[in-house]
N, CA, C and O atoms as a GROMACS GRO file, in nm:
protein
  468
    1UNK      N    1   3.392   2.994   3.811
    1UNK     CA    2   3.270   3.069   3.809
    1UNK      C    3   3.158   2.976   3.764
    1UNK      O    4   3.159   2.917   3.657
    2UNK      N    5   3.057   2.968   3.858
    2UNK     CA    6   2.961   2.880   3.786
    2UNK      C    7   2.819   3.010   3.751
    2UNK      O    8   2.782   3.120   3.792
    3UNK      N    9   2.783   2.916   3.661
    3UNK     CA   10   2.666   2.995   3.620
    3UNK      C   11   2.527   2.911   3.602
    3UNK      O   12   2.512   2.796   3.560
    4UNK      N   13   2.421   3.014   3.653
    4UNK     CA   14   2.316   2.921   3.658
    4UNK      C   15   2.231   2.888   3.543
    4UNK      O   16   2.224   2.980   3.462
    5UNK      N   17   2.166   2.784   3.515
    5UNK     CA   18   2.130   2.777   3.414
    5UNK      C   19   1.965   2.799   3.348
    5UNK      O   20   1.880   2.793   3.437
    6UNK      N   21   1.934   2.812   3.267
    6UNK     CA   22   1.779   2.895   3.206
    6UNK      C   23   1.677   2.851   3.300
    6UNK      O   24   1.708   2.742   3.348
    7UNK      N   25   1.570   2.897   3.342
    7UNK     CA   26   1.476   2.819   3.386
    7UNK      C   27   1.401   2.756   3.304
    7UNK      O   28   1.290   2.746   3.356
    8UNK      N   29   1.402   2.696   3.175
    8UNK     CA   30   1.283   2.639   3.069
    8UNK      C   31   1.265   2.518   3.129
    8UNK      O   32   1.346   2.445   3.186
    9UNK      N   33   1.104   2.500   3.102
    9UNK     CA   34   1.060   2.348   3.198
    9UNK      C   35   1.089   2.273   3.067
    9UNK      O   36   1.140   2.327   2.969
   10UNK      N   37   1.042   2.109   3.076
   10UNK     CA   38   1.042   2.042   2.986
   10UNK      C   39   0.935   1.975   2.957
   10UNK      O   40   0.938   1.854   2.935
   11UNK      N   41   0.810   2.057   2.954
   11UNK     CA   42   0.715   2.063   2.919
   11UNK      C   43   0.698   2.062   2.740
   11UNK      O   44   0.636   1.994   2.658
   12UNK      N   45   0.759   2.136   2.739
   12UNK     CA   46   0.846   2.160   2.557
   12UNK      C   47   0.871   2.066   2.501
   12UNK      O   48   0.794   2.033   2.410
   13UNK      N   49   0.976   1.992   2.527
   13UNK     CA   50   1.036   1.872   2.472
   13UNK      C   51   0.926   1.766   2.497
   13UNK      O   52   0.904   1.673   2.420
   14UNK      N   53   0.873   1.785   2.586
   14UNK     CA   54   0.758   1.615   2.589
   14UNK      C   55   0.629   1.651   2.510
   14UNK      O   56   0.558   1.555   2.481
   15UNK      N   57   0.578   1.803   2.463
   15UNK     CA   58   0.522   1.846   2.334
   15UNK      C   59   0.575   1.829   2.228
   15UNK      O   60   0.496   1.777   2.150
   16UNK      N   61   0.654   1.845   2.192
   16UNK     CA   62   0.756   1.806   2.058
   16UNK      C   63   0.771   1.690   2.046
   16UNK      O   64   0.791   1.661   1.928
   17UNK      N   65   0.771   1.574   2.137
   17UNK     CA   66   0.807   1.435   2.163
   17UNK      C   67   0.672   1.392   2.100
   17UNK      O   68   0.678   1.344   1.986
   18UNK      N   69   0.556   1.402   2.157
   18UNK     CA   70   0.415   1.373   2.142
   18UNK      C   71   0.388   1.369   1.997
   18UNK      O   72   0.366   1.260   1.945
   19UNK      N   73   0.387   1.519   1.898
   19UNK     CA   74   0.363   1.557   1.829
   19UNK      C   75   0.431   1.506   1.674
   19UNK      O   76   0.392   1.507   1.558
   20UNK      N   77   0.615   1.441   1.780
   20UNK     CA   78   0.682   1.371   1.635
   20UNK      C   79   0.611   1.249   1.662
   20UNK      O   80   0.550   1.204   1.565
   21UNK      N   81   0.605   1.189   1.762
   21UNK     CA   82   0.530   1.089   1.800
   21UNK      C   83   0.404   1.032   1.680
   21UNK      O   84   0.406   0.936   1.603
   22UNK      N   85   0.275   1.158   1.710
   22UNK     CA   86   0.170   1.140   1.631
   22UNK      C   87   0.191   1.114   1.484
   22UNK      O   88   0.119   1.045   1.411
   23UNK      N   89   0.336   1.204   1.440
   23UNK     CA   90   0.341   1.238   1.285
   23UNK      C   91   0.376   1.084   1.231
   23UNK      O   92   0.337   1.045   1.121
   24UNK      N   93   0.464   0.992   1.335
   24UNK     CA   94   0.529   0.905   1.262
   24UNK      C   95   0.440   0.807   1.246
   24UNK      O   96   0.443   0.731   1.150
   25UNK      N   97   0.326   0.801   1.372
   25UNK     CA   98   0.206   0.722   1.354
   25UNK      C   99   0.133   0.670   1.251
   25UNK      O  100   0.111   0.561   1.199
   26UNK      N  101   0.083   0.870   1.233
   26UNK     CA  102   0.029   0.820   1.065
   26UNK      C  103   0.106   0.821   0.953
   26UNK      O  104   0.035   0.808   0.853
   27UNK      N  105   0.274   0.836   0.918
   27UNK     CA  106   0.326   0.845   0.814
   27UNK      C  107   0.328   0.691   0.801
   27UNK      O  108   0.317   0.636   0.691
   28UNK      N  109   0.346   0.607   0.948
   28UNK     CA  110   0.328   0.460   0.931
   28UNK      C  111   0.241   0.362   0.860
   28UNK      O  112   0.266   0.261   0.793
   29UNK      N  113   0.083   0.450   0.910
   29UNK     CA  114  -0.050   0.415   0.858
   29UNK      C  115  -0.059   0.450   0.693
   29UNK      O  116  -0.106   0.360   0.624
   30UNK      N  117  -0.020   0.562   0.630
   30UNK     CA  118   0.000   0.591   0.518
   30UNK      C  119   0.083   0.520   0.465
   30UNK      O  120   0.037   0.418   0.413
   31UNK      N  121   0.224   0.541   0.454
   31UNK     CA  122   0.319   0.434   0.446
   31UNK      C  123   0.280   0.305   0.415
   31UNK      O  124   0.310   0.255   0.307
   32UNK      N  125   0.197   0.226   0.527
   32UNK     CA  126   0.148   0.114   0.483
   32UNK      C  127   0.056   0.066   0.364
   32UNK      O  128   0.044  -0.042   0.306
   33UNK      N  129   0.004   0.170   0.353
   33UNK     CA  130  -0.080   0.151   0.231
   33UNK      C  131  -0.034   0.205   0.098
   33UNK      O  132  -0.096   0.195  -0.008
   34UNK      N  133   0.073   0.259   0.116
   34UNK     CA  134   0.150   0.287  -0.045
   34UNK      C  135   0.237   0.131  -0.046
   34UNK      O  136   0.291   0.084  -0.146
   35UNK      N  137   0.232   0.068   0.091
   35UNK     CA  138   0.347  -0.015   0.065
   35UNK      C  139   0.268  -0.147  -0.005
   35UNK      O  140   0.324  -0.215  -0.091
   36UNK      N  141   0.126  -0.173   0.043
   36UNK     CA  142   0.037  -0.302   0.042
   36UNK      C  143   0.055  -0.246  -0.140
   36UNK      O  144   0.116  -0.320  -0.217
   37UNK      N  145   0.009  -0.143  -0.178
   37UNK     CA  146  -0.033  -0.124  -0.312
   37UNK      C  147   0.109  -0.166  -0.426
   37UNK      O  148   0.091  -0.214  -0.538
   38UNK      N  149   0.250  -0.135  -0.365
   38UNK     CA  150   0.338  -0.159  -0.407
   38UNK      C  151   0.380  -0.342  -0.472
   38UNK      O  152   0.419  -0.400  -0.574
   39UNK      N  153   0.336  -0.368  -0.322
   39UNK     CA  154   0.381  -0.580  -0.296
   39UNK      C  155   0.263  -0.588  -0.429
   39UNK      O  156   0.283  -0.654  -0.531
   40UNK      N  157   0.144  -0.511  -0.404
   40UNK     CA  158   0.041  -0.591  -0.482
   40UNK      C  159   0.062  -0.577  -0.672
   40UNK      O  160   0.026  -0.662  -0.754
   41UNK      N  161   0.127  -0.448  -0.700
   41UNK     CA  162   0.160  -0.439  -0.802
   41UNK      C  163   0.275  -0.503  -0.857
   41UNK      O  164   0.284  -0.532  -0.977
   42UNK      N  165   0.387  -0.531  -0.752
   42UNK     CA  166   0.485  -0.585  -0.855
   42UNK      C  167   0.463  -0.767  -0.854
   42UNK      O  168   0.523  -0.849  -0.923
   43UNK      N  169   0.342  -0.794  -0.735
   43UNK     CA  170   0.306  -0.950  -0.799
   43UNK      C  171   0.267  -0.993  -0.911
   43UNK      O  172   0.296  -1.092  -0.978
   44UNK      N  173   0.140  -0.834  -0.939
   44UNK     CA  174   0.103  -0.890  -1.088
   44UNK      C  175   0.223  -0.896  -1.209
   44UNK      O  176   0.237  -0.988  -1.289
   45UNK      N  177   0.305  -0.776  -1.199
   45UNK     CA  178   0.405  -0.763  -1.298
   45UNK      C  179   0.462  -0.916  -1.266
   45UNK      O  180   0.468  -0.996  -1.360
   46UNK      N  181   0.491  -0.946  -1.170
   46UNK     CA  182   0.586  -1.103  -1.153
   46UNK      C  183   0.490  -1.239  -1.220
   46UNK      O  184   0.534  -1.343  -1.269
   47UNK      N  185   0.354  -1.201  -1.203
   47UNK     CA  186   0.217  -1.303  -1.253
   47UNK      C  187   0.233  -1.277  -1.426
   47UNK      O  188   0.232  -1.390  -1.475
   48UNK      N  189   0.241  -1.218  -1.488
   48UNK     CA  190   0.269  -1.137  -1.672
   48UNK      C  191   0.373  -1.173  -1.674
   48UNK      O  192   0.381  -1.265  -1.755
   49UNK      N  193   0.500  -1.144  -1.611
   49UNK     CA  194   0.618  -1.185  -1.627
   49UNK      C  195   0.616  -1.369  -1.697
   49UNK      O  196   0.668  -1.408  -1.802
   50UNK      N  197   0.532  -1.457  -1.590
   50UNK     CA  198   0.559  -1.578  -1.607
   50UNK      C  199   0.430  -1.605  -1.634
   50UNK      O  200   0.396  -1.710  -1.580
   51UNK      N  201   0.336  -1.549  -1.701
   51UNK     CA  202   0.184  -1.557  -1.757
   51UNK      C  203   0.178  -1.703  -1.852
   51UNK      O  204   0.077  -1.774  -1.851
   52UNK      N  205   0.318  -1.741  -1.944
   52UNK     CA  206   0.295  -1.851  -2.020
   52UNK      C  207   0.286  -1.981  -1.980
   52UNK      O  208   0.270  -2.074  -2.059
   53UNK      N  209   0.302  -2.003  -1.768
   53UNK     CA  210   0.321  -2.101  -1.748
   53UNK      C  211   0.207  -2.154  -1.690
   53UNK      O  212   0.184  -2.274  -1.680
   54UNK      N  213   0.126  -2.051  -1.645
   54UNK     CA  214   0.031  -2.038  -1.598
   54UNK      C  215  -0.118  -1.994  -1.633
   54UNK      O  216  -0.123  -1.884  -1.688
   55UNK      N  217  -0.248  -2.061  -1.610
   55UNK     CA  218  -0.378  -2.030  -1.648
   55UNK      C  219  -0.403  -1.928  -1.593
   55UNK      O  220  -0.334  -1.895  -1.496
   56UNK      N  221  -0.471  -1.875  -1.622
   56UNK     CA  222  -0.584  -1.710  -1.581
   56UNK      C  223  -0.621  -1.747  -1.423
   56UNK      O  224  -0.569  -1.678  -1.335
   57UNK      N  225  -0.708  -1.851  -1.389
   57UNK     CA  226  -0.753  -1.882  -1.338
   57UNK      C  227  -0.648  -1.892  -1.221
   57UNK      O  228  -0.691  -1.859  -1.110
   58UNK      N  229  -0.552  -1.923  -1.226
   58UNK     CA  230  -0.413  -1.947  -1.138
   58UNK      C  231  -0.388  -1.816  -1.084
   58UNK      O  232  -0.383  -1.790  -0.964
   59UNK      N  233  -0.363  -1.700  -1.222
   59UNK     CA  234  -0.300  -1.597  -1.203
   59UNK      C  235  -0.411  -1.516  -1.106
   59UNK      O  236  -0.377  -1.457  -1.003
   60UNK      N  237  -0.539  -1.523  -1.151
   60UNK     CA  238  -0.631  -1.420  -1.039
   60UNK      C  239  -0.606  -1.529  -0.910
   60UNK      O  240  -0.533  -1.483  -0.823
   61UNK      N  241  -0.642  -1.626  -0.893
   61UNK     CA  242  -0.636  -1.666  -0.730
   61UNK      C  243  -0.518  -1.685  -0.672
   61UNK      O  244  -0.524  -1.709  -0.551
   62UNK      N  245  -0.399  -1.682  -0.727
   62UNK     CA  246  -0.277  -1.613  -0.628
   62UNK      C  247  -0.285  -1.443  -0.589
   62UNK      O  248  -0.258  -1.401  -0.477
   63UNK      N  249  -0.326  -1.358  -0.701
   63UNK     CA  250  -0.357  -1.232  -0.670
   63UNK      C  251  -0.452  -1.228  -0.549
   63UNK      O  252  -0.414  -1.202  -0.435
   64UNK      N  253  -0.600  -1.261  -0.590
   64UNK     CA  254  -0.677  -1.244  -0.498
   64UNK      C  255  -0.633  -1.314  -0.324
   64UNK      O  256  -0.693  -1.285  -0.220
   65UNK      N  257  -0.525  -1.400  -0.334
   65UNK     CA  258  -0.507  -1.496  -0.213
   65UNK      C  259  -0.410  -1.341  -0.147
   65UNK      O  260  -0.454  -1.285  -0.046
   66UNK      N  261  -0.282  -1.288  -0.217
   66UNK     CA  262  -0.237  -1.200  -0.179
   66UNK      C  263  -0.308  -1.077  -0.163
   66UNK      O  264  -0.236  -1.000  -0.099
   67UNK      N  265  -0.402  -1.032  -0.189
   67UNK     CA  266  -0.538  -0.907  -0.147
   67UNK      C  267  -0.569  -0.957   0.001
   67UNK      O  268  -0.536  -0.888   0.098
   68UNK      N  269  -0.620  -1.055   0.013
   68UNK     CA  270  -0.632  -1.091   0.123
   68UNK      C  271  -0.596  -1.085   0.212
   68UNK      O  272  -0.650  -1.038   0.312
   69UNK      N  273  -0.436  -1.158   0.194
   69UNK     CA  274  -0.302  -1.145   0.323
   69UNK      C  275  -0.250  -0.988   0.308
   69UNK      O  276  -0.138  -0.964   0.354
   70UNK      N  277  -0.288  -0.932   0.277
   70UNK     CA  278  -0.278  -0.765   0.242
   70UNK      C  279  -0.320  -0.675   0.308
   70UNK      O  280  -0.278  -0.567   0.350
   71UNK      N  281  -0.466  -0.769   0.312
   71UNK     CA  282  -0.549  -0.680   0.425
   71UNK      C  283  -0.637  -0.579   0.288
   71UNK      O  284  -0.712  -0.485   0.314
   72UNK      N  285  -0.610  -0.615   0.178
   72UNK     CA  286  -0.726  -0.501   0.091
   72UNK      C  287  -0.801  -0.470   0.103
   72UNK      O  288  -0.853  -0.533   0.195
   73UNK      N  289  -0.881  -0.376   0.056
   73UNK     CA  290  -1.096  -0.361   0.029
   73UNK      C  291  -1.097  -0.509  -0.068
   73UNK      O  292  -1.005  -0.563  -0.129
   74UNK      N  293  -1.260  -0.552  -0.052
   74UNK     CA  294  -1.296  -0.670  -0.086
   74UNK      C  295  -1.293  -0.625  -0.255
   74UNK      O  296  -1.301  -0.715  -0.339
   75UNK      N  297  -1.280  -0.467  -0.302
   75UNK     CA  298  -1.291  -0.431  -0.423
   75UNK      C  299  -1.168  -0.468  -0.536
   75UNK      O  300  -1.170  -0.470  -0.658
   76UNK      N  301  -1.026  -0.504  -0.409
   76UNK     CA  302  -0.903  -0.555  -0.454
   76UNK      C  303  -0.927  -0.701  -0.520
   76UNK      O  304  -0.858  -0.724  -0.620
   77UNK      N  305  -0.975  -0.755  -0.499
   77UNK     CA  306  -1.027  -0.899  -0.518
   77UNK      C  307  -1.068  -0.920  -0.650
   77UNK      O  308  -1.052  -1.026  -0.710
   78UNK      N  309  -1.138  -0.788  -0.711
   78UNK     CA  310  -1.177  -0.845  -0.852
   78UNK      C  311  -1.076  -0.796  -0.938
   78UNK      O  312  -1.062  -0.677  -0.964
   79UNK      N  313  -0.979  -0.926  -0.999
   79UNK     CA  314  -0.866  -0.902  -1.058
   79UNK      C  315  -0.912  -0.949  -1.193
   79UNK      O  316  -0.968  -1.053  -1.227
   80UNK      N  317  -0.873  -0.848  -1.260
   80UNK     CA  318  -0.887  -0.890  -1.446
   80UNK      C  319  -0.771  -0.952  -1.494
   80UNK      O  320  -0.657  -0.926  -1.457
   81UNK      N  321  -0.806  -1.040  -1.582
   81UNK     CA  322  -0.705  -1.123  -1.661
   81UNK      C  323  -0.742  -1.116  -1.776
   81UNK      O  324  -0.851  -1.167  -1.798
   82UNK      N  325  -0.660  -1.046  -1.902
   82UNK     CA  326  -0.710  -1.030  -2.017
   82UNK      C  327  -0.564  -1.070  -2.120
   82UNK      O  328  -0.468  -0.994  -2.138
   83UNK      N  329  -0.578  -1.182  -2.166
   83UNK     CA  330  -0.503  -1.243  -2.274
   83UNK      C  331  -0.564  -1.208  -2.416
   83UNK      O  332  -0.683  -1.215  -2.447
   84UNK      N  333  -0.455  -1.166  -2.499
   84UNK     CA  334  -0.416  -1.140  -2.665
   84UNK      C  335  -0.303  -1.224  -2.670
   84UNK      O  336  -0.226  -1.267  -2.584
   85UNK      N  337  -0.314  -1.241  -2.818
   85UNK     CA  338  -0.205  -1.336  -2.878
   85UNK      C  339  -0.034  -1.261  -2.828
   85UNK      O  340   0.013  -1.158  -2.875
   86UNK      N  341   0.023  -1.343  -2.733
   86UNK     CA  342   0.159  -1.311  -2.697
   86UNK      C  343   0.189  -1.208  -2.610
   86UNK      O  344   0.301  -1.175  -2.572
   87UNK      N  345   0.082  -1.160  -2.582
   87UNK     CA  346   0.037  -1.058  -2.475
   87UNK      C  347  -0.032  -1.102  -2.354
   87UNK      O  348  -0.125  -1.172  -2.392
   88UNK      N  349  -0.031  -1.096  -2.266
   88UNK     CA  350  -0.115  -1.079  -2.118
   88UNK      C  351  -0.180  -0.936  -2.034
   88UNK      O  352  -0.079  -0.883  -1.986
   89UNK      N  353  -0.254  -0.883  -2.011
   89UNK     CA  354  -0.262  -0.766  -1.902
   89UNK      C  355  -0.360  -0.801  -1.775
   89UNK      O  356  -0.478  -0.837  -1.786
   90UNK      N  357  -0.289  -0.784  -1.654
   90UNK     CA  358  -0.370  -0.784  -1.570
   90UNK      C  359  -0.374  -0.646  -1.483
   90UNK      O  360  -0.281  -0.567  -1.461
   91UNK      N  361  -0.504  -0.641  -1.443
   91UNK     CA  362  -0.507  -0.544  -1.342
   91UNK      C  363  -0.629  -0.527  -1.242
   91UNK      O  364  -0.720  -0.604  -1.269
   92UNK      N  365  -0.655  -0.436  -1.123
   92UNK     CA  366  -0.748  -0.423  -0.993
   92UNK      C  367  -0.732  -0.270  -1.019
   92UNK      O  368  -0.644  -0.201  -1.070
   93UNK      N  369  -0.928  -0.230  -0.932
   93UNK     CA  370  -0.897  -0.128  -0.910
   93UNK      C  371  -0.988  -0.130  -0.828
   93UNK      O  372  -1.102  -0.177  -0.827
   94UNK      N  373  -0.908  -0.055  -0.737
   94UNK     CA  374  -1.009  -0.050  -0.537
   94UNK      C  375  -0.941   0.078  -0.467
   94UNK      O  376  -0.837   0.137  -0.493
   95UNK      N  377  -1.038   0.098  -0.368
   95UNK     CA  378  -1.012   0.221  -0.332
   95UNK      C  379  -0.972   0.186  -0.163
   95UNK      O  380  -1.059   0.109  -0.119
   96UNK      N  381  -0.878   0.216  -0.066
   96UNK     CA  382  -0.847   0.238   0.067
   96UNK      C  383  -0.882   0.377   0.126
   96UNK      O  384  -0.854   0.484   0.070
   97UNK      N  385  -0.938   0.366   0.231
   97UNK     CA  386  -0.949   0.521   0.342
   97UNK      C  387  -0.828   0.525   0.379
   97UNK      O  388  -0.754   0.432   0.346
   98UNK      N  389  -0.765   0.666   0.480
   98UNK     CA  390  -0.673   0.686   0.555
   98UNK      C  391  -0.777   0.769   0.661
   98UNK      O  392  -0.869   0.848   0.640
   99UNK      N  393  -0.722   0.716   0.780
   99UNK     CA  394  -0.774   0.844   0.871
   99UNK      C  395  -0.685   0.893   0.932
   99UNK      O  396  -0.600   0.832   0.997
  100UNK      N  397  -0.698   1.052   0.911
  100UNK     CA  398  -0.596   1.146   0.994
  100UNK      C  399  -0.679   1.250   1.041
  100UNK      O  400  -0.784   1.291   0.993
  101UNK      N  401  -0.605   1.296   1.162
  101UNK     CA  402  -0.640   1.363   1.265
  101UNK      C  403  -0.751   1.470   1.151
  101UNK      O  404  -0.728   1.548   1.058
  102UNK      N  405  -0.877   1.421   1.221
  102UNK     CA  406  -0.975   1.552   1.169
  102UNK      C  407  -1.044   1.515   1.031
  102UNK      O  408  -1.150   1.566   0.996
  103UNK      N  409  -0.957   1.396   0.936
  103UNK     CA  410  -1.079   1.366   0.812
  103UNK      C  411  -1.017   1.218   0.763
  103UNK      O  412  -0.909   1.165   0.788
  104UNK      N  413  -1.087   1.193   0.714
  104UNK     CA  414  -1.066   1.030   0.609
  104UNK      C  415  -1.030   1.070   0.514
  104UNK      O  416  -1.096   1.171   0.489
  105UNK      N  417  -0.931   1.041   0.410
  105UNK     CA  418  -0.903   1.049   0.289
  105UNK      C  419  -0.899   0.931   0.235
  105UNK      O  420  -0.846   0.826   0.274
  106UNK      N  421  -0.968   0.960   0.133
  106UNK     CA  422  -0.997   0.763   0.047
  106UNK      C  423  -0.849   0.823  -0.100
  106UNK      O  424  -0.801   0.934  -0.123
  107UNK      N  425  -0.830   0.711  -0.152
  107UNK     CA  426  -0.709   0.701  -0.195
  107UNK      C  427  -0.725   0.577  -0.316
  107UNK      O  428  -0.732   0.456  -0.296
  108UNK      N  429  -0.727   0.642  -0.436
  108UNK     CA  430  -0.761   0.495  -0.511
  108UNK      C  431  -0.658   0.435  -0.585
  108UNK      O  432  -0.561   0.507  -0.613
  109UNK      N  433  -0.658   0.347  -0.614
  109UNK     CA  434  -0.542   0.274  -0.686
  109UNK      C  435  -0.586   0.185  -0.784
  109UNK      O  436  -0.674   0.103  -0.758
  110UNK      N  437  -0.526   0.193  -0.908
  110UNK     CA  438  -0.537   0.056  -1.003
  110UNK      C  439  -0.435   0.020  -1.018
  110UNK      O  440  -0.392   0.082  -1.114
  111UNK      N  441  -0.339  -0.067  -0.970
  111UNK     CA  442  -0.220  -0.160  -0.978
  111UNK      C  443  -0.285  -0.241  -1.108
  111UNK      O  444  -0.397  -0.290  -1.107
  112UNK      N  445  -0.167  -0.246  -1.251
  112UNK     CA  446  -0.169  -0.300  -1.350
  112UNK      C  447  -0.040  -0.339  -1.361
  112UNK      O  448   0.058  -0.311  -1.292
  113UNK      N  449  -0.055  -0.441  -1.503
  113UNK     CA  450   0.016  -0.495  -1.550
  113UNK      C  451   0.061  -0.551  -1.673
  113UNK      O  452  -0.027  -0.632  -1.701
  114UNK      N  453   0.171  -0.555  -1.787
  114UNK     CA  454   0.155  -0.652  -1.845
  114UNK      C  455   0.273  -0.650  -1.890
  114UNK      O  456   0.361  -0.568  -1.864
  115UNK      N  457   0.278  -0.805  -2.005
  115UNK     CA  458   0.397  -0.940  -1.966
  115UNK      C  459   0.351  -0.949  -2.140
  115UNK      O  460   0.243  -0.935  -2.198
  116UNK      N  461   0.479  -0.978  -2.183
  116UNK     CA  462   0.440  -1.086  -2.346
  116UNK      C  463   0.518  -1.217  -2.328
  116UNK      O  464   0.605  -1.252  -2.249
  117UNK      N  465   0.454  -1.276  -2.430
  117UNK     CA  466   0.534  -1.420  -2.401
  117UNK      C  467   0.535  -1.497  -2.560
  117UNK      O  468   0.587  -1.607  -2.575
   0.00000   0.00000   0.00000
């Protein structure tokens, strides 16, 4: 016995296709920018970590060199370096847009840090 089967077009599935499509787009675009903020925070922790081997001056222009290759706001760039006796803290604070379907959402971040030595 055969039987025939539904008429549903697949109009459906290539809407559903589209739509996971779009979502993964921007979870990518988002994604990326929790991820840049991530690399950028655990450099500084890795910069404090080994703060005693290294000048201030060292520690912001490897930061700022990695803002760069990052792709940051130019606001990532101004990195503080603040030494106390046996202590180090560094930290940035800059803000990224996201655009998703229909608005921009800005998104701010201060990636910090600190290291004793």
């Amino acid at each position: 016995m055969v039987r025939e089967r539904r008429g549903t077009g697949k109009l459906g599935c290539l809407v559903t296709l589209m739509v996971m499509a779009a979502g993964v787009y921007f979870a990518v675009n988002v994604g990326e920018v929790f991820w840049n903020y991530y690399v950028f925070q655990d450099r500084m922790r890795t910069m404090a970590a080994y703060a005693s081997m290294r000048s201030d001056g060292a520690i912001r222009n490897r930061l700022v060199a990695l803002a760069d290759s990052l792709d940051l706001p130019e606001s990532a760039y101004n990195v503080h370096v603040r030494r106390v006796p046996h202590a180090i803290f560094i930290w940035a604070d800059y803000s990224q847009h996201i655009e998703l379907p229909g608005f921009v959402y800005e998104l701010h971040f201060n990636p910090q840090a600190t290291g004793t030595f």
